[in-house]
N, C-alpha and C positions, 0 to 999 in steps of 0.2 A: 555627747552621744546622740546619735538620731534616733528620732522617734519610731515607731512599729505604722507604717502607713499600708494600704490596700489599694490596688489598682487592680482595676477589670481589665482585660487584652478578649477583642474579637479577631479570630488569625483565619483569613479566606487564602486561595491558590488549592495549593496542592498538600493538603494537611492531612488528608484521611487515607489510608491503606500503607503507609509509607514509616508507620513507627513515630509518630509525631507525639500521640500522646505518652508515651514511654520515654520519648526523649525530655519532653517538660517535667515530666515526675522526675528525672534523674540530674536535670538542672535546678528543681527547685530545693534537691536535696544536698546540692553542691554550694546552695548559695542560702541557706538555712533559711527557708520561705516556705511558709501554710499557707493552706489552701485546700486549690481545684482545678484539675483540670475535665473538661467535659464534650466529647465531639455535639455538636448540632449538626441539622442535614447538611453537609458541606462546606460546613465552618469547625474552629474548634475554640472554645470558650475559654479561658481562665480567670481565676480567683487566685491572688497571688497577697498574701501579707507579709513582711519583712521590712528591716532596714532601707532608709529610702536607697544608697546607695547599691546595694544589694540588689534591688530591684532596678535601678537602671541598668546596671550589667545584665542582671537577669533578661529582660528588656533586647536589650543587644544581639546578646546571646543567641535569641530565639529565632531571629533572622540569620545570625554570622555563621551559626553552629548546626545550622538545621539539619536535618536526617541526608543523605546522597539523594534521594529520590523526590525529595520535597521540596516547595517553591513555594514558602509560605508567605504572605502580608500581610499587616497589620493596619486591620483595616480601622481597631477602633483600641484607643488605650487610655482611660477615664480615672478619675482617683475616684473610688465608691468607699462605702461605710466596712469600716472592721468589723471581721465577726470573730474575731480572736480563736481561731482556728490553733490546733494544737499540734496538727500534723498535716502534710499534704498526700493526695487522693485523687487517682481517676475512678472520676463518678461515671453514675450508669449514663447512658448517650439520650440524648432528648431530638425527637421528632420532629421541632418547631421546623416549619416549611424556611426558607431560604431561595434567594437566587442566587448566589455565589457556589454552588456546588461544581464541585471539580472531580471527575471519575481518571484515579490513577486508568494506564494498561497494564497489562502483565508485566514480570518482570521477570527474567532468567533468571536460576539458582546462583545466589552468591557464592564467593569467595570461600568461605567460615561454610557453609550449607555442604558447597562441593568437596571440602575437606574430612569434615564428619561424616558424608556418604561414601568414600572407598576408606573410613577408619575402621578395624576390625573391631578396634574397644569404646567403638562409640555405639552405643542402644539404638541409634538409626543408622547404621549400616546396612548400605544395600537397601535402604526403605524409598521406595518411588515416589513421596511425596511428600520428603522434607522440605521444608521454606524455615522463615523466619520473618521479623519484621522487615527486612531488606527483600525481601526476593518470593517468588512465587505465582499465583494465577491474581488478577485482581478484576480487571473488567467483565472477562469470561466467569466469572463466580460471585459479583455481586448479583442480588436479588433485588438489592431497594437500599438507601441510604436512612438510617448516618452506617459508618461500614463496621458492623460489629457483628460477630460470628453467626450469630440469629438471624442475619440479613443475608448471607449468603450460604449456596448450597452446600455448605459444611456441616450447617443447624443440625441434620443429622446424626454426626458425628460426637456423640458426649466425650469428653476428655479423659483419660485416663488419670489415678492418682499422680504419676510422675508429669502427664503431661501440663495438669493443674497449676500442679506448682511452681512448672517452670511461666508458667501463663504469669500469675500470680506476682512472680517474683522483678521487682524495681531493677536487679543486678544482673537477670539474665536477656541473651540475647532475645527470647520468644514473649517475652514481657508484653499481655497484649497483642502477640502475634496471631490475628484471627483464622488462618487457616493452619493454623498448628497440629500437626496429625504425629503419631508414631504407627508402629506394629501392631500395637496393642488396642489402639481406640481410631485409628484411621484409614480413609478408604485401603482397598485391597485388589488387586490384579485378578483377570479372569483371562486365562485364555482357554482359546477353544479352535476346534478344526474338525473333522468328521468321524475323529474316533475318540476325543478325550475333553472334558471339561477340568481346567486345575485351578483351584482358586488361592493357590499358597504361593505368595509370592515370588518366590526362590525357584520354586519349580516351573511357576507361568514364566519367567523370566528366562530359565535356560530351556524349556521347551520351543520359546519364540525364537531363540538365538537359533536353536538346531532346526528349524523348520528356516529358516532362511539360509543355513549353512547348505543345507538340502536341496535349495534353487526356487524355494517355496515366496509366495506372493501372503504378507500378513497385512493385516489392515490394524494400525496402532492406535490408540488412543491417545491423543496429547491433552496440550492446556485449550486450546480454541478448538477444535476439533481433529480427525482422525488424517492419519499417513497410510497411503500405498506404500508400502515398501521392500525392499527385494535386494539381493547383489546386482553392485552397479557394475561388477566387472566380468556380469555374467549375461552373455549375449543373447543367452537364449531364455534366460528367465524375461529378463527386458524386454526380450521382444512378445514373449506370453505376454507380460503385463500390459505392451502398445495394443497387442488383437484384445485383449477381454476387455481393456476399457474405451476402445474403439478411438483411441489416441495413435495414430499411424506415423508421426512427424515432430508433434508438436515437444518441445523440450520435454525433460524432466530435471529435476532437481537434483541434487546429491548431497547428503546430510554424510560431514567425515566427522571422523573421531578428533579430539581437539588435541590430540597427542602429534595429528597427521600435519597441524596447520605449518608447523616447522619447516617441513619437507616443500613445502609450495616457496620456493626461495627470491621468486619474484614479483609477489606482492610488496604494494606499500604502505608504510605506517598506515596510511589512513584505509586503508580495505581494511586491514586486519584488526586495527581500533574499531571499524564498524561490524566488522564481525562477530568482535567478542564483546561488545559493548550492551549498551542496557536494550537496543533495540531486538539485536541478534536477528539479522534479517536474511534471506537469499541473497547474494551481491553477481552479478554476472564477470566470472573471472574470464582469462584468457585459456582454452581450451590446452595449451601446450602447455601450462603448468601443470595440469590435473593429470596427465596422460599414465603417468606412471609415479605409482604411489606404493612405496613398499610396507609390507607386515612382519610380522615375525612370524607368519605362518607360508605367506607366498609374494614374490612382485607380480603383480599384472598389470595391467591396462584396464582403465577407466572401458567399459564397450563403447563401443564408437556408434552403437543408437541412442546414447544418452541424447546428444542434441545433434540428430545426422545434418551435415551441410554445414552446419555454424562454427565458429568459431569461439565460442564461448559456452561456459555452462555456469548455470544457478549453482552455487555453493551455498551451503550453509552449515551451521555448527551447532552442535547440538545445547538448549539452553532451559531445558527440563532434568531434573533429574533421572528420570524413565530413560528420556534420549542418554543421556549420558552414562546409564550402564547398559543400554543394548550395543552403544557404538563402541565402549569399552573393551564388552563380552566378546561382539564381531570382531573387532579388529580391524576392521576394511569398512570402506563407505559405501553406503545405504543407497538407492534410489528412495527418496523423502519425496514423494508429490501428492495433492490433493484428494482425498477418499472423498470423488464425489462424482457425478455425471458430470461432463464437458460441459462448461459456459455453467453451473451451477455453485452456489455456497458451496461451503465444506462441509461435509454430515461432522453430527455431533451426538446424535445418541447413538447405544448400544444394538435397539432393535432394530431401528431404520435403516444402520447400516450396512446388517446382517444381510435385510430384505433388500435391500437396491443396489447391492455391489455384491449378491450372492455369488454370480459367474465371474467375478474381477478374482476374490481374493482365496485365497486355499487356508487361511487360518485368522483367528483373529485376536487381538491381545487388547482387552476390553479392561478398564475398569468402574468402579462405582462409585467415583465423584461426579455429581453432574455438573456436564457444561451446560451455564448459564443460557450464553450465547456465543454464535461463531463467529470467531477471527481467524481467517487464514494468513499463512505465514508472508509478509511485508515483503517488497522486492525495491532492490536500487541495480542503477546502473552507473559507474564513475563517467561523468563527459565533461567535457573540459577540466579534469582535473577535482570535480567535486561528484559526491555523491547525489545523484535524482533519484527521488523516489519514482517507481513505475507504478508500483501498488501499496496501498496504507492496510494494515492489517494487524494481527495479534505482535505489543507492543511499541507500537506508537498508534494505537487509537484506541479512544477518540482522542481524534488530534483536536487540541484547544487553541485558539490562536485569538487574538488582540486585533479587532477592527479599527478601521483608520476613523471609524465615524461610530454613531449613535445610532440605532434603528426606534423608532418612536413603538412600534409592535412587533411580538417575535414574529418569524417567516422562515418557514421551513422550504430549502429549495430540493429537490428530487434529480437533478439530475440528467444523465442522459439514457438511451438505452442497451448500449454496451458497455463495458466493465463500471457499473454503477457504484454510484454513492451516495449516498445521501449529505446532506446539511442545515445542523440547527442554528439560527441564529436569533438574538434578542441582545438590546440594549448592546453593549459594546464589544460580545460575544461572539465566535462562532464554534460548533463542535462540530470534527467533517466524522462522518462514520468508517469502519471499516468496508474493504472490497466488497463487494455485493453479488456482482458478477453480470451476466448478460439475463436480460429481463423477458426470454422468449418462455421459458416452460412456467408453469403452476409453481413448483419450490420455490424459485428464485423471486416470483412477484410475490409469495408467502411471506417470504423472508424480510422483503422488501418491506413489506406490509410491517411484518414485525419490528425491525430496526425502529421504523417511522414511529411506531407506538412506544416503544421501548425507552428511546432517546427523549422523549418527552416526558415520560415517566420519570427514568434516573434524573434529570436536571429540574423536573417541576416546572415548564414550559409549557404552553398551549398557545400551540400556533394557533393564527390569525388570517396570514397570506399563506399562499405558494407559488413559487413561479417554479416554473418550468421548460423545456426545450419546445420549441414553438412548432415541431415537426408532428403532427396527430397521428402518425400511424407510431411513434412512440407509447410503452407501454406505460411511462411514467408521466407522459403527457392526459393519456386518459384519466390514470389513476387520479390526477390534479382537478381534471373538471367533474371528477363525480365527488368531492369533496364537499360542493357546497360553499367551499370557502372563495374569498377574492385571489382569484389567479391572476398572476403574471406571467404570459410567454415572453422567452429571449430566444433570439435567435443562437443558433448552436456555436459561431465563428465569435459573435459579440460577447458569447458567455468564456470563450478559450481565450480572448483579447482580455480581460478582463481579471482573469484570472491571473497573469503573470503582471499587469497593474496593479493589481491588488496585495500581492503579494510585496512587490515594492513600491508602497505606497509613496516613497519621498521622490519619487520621481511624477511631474505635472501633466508632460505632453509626450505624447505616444504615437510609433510608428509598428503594430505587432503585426509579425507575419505569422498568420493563423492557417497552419498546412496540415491537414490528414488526410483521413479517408474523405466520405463525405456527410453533409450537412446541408439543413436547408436554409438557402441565404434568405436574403431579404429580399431579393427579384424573383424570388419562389426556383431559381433554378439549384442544382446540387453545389457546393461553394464545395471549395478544400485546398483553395492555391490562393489562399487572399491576403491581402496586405490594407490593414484596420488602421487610420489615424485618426488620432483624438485623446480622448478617455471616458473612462467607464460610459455608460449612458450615451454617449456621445462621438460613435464613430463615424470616419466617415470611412466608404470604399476609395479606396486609391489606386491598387495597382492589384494582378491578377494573372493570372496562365490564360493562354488563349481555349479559349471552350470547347469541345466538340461533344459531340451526342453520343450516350453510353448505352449499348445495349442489354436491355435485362436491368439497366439503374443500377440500384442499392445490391443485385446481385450478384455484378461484377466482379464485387469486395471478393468471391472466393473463386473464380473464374477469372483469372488474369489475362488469359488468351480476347477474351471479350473489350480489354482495354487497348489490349495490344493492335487485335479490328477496327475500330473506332479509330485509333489515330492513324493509319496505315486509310481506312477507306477514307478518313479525314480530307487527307490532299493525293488521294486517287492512285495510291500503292496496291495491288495487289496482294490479296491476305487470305490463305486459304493453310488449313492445319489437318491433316492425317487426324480420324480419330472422333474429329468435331464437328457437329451439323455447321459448318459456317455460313453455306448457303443460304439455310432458314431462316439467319440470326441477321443475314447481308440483306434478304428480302424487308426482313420487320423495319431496320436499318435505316432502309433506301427511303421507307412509307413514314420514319418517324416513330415508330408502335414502340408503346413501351422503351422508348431512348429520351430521357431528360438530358440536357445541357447540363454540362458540368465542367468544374474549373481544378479540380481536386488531383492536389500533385501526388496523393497518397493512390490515383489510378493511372499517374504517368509511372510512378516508379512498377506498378502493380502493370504494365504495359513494358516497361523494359527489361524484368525478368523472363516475359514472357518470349520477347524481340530476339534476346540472346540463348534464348533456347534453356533457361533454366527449369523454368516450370512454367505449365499451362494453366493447372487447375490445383486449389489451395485444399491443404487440409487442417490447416486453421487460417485466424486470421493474421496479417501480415507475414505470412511466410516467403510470399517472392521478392519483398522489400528487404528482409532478413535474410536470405539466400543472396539476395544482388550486393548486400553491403561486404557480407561473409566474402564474396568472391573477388572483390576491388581489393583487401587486404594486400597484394602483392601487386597490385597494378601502376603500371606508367602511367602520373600527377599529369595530364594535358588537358586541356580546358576547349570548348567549344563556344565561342560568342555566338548566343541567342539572339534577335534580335529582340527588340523593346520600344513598344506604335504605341501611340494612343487611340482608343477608339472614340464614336462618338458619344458616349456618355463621361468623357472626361476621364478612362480608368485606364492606366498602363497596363498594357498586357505582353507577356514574354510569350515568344512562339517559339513552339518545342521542335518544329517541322525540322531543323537540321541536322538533330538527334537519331532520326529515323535511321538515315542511313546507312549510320556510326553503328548502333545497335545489331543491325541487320549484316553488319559487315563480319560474316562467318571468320576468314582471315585473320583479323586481328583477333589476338589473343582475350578470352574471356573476361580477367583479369584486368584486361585496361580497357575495354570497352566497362564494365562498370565502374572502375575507379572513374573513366573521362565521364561518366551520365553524373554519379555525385559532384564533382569538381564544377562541372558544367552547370548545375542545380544552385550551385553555394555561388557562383559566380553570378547567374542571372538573382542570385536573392540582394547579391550586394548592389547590381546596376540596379534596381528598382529603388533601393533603398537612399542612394545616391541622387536619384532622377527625382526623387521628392523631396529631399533636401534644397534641392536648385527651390522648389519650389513654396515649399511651409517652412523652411529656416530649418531650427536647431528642435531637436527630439532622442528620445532613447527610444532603441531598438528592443525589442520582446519578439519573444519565438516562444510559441504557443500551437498545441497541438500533437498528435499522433506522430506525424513525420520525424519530430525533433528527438524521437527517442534514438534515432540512426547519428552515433557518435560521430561515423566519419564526415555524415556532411553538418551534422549542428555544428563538432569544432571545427572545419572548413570552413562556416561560416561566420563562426565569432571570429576568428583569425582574420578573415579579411575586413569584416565589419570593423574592428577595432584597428586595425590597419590602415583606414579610412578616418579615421577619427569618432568613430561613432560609442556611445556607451551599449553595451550592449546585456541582455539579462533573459535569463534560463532558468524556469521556477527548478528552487532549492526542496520546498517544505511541500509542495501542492506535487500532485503528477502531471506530468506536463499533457496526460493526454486526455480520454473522455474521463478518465476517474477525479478531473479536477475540475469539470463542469459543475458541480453545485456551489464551490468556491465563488467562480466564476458569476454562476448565475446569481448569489448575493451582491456581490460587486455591481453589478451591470445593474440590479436592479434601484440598489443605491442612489446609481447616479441618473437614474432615469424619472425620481420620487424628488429628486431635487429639483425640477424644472416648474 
C-alpha cells in the first residue's frame, strides 16, 4: 500500500476567472486527496496530500480535465512536507505580486446559463445577469487581481442566502462563481426616457422592448460598454439614428436573434462556429443573406441604410443575457452599434452617456453593475477562407500571445493614431489591448491614457521603454516623449512589415507588401505602396508605386477627388469636378504648398473611386475603397499590365499611368472598370514580387496593412502569389491594419536591440 505523500503544484496560464479553482476542489474529491487549493496574483497554488498514485492522476488530470476556458501550466510540482490535512479547501486568495498573471476576456452566457434563463421554474428566469463559472463579464469587471469577488465591481453586491450557498457549494455549478448575482442580491435594470423611470426588471425590460417596437432609438447597456439600438428594418428610424449621431454612411451592425441564425442558409461551418463561439464577435456576412428575415409577427427587409453601397453587413449574436432576452422579446434584429461619438471609445457609464448622446437616443436601458473598463465589440472579416480580425475588442482581449524572443525590460508600445491599441510587453510576453479608437479628441487620448495605466496595473508591469510611430504630429507619438522614458520611434510601414513577421515567426526571410493609407517612410515622404525585404529590424525598400504629390497630404484620406487631381495633373490630364474649388487646390499643386510625395496605394484606390464616378468626398474613412470593391462584385476579371522601372535609388516602382484611362472610361460598365483596377493591383503586386525573387532568391510573402482588408484583391493576390510558387501569409490573430501597429512595433523593435 502507498504511502500518504504531499506535493506542492504552482498552475500559471489561464487559471483565474475560468472556475479553476472549483474544478481542483472537485478533483481532489474524486481522487480522495487533502489539502488546498489557493489563487495567488495570476497563479493558483495547491497543497495536495494522498496516495502517491492518486496524485499522479490527480497531477494529469489538472492539465487533461481543465475547465473549457482555461489554459493552465504547471509551472512548479515539488514533494513538500505533510501536514496531514483532514479535508480539502479553497482558501482565502493571497496577494503575493507575481509575473505570470493572465487576465481571462469576457465570456458569453453558456449553454446551462442560457437554459435556466428562458426556464420558468428556474429562480433566475428572465434575470439579466446570470453567469456561472463558465460564462459572464471578466475583463470589463475585474478591478485588481488575484480574481475574487472583492476585486471586482460586484464587491457591492452581498449575496443572498440562496445565492451563498450555491457560492459555497463543491457540487454546484456557481461554486466560486464570483460574479454570481440573482433577483434578490444582484445588480438591477433601469430604464428611462422622458416620462418614466422603472427600476423592476420585467418592466424595464418590456418598456425597452415597446420603445423600439415604436421606432424609438435606446441606448443599452452591455458587458464592455453601451448599444445604439433600434429596428434594423425600419428605414426611418435608421435613418433618425445616421442624422443624430452624425453617422451619414458609415456601416451599422445588426444584432439578430439566435433563433434567426438558421434562416441565413448560406453561411459556413466556420462563420457560424465563430459566431456563436466563445468570442461572439461582428463577422462581415454577405448582404444577400440578410435581406429577408422572417418573424412570427412580420417578413421584411433588413433597411437598405444598414450599410448603403456595400455588399456586406456586420452581423452579430447576441452573447449577454440582457441581449438575449431583448432579441428574444423583439423578435427581429436590432441595429447593435457603438453608443459613442465617431472615432471615440465606447461610453460605459450611466451619467456620461445620458450627457453626450442626449440628442442620439430617446430612451435608455441603464443598469448598476459597473463597467470596469471599455471593450467594444471584436470584428472579423472571412478572406481567404479564414477568419481576420479587423478589430480586437470585448472577448478576445487582452489578447495574450507568446514572443519568439525574450525582452531583457518590459516596453510598452502605443501604437498608431488611428484605430489604436495599445501593447504590454516583458520577458517573453506580449498583451495587445482592446480597440481604442482614433486619438484626435480629449476622451479617446483619456482613455488612452487610462488603458496604458490600467494594463500595467492588472499585470504588475512597469515599463521602462516606449517606442512609438516615428510620425510627431501623432498623438501617441507625443504622449511617448513627454514620458521621460527611453523612446523608441519606428517607422509606420517597418512597424506593419513586422507585424505579420512576427506573427509567423518560423518564417527567416521576408518579402512584406505594406499597403494603406499613409505613413511616414523613412525618406520622410508619405509611404503606403511599399514592398519591405528583410526582417524585423532590418528592412530594406525594394519595390514601390510610382509617387506623385498629394494635395492637402494626410487630408486627402477623406477627399478622394484630391487623389484623383493628383494622378490625373500627374501626367497632364485634365481634372476639373462641379462642386469643388479645384482651381485653388491645381494652384497650391502647381507651387508644391502643402503637396507631400506619396506612394500610398490606399490613395490610388481612394483616386479610382473617385475616376469612376463613385464618390468624391468621404464620410468615413475608407469608404471609396469600400464602395470600389462593392461595385467589382459582378465585374469582367481583365487584367491591365502595369509597367515595373527601376529608379535610381535601386526601388521598383509600378506605374499606375495606364489605369487612368480605364477608370475615366465612362463606357465601360462600372462593374469591370473596378473589378479590372483590383485585378490589375494584385497583378502589379505579383510582378514585383517575382522581379525580386530574380534578385534576393527564396523569401515568404506577407501582406500587411490597411489595403489588405479588401477580400477581393488580398485573395486575388494570394491566388496568384501562390500560383507562382511563393508562400504566402495574411495576419490570423493581429489586425492586419493600424490596430496591429503596437504588435508590430515590439517586433521591429526587437530586432533593432539586437544589433
Amino acid at each position: 500500500m502507498n504511502r500518504i505523500q504531499a506535493r506542492f503544484y504552482l498552475l500559471i496560464g489561464h487559471v483565474q476567472g475560468v472556475g479553476f479553482r472549483p474544478f481542483v476542489y472537485r478533483l481532489a474529491m474524486e481522487n480522495n486527496i487533502f489539502g488546498w487549493v489557493e489563487n495567488w496574483a495570476g497563479q493558483v497554488a495547491i497543497h495536495a496530500e494522498g496516495n502517491a498514485d492518486k496524485l499522479r492522476v490527480f497531477e494529469d488530470a489538472l492539465i487533461d480535465r481543465a475547465p473549457p476556458h482555461a489554459s493552465p501550466i504547471i509551472r512548479e510540482s515539488r514533494e513538500t512536507q505533510c501536514a496531514h490535512h483532514n479535508t480539502f479547501s479553497i482558501r482565502a486568495s493571497d496577494a503575493r505580486a507575481s509575473t505570470d498573471i493572465r487576465i481571462i476576456a469576457d465570456l458569453p452566457i453558456c449553454k446551462a446559463c442560457l437554459e435556466e434563463l428562458f426556464d420558468k421554474n428556474d429562480r433566475r428566469y428572465n434575470y439579466p445577469f446570470i453567469n456561472c463559472t463558465h460564462c459572464g463579464p471578466r475583463y470589463t469587471l475585474i478591478r485588481q487581481l488575484p480574481y475574487d469577488r472583492a476585486n471586482t465591481t460586484m464587491r457591492t453586491f452581498p449575496l443572498c442566502a440562496r445565492c451563498q450557498r450555491e457560492y459555497e457549494d463543491p457540487l454546484d455549478r456557481r461554486f466560486h462563481a464570483e460574479p454570481i448575482a440573482c433577483a434578490d442580491c444582484g445588480p438591477n435594470l433601469l430604464y428611462k426616457d422622458n416620462s418614466s423611470e422603472i427600476t423592476d426588471n420585467k418592466k424595464a425590460l418590456v418598456c425597452c422592448v415597446h420603445a423600439l417596437q415604436q421606432g424609438k432609438i435606446v441606448a443599452v447597456k452591455g458587458i464592455g460598454g453601451y448599444h445604439l439600438m433600434c429596428d434594423a428594418r425600419d428605414d426611418e428610424v435608421v435613418l433618425h439614428l445616421r442624422e443624430r449621431k452624425h453617422r451619414p454612411d458609415k456601416p451599422l451592425a445588426v444584432m439578430l436573434p439566435d433563433t434567426q441564425l438558421n434562416k441565413i442558409a448560406a453561411t459556413t461551418n466556420e462563420q457560424r462556429e465563430l459566431l456563436n463561439g466563445v468570442v461572439h464577435p461582428i463577422i462581415l456576412l454577405n448582404k444577400l443573406l440578410l435581406t429577408q428575415l422572417s418573424t412570427q409577427r412580420r417578413t421584411n427587409n433588413l433597411s437598405e441604410h444598414i450599410a448603403p453601397g456595400l455588399n456586406e453587413i456586420g452581423v452579430i449574436l447576441p452573447y449577454s443575457p440582457l441581449h438575449h432576452l431583448l432579441l428574444r422579446a423583439f423578435d427581429a434584429p436590432l441595429v447593435a452599434t457603438s453608443a459613442n461619438i465617431s472615432g471615440e471609445p465606447v461610453l460605459i457609464d450611466n451619467q456620461e452617456v445620458e450627457q453626450r448622446l442626449h440628442s442620439v437616443a430617446d430612451a435608455w436601458l441603464h443598469h448598476n453593475r459597473p463597467i470596469q473598463r471599455s471593450a467594444d465589440d471584436p470584428v472579423y472579416r472571412f478572406i481567404h477562407n479564414k477568419a481576420r480580425p479587423l478589430r480586437l475588442g470585448r472577448g478576445n482581449t487582452p489578447l495574450e500571445l507568446t514572443l519568439p524572443f525574450r525582452l531583457e525590460s518590459p516596453v510598452l508600445a502605443v501604437g498608431g493614431h488611428m484605430k489604436n491599441t495599445i501593447a504590454l510587453a516583458w520577458d517573453a510576453r506580449i498583451v495587445v489591448s482592446p480597440y481604442i479608437g482614433e486619438l484626435d479628441s480629449l476622451r479617446s487620448q483619456h482613455v488612452f491614457n487610462q488603458v496604458i495605466s490600467d494594463l500595467q496595473k492588472l499585470y504588475e508591469v512597469n515599463v521602462q521603454q516606449v517606442v512609438c510611430d516615428a510620425h510627431p504630429g501623432y498623438a501617441s507619438n507625443r504622449w511617448a516623449y513627454q514620458t521621460g522614458l527611453t523612446v523608441h520611434p519606428v517607422f509606420h510601414h517597418h512597424a506593419h512589415a513586422s507585424c505579420v513577421a512576427g506573427e509567423f515567426s518560423h518564417e527567416e526571410v521576408w518579402l512584406v507588401f505594406t499597403w494603406d493609407g499613409t505613413g511616414l517612410g523613412a525618406d520622410q515622404t508619405l509611404w503606403g505602396g511599399e514592398a519591405l525585404f528583410g526582417q524585423s529590424g532590418h528592412w530594406e525598400h525594394v519595390a514601390s508605386m510610382r509617387p506623385f504629390y498629394l494635395p492637402g497630404g494626410e487630408q486627402a484620406g477623406r477627399t478622394p477627388w484630391r487623389s484623383a487631381a493628383a494622378l490625373c495633373w500627374e501626367v497632364g490630364v485634365p481634372w476639373q469636378l462641379s462642386g469643388y474649388d479645384t482651381e485653388l487646390v491645381h494652384h497650391a499643386w502647381q507651387h508644391k504648398v502643402n503637396c507631400p510625395q506619396s506612394s500610398a496605394v490606399g490613395r490610388l484606390f481612394d483616386a479610382a473611386a473617385s475616376l469612376t464616378g463613385l464618390i468624391h468626398a468621404t464620410r468615413f474613412e475608407g469608404q471609396g475603397p469600400m464602395l470600389l470593391e462593392a461595385s467589382a462584385r459582378n465585374g469582367i476579371a481583365e487584367t491591365i499590365s502595369l509597367p515595373l522601372n527601376c529608379d535610381e535609388k535601386g526601388i521598383w516602382r509600378t506605374d499606375w499611368v495606364p489605369l487612368i484611362a480605364l477608370l475615366m472610361n465612362d463606357p465601360v460598365p462600372l462593374a469591370d472598370r473596378a473589378r479590372c483596377f483590383h485585378e490589375s493591383m494584385a497583378g502589379a503586386l505579383l510582378q514585383q514580387a517575382l522581379q525580386i525573387r530574380e534578385t534576393h532568391g527564396d523569401f515568404a510573402v506577407g501582406l500587411s496593412g490597411g489595403v489588405f482588408q479588401n477580400r477581393l484583391l488580398t485573395e486575388r493576390a494570394i491566388v496568384l502569389l501562390e500560383q507562382h510558387g511563393f508562400r504566402c501569409y495574411l495576419p490570423q490573430q493581429i489586425p492586419v491594419n493600424d490596430a496591429g501597429l503596437c504588435f508590430g512595433q515590439i517586433m521591429e523593435l526587437n530586432g533593432l536591440l539586437q544589433d
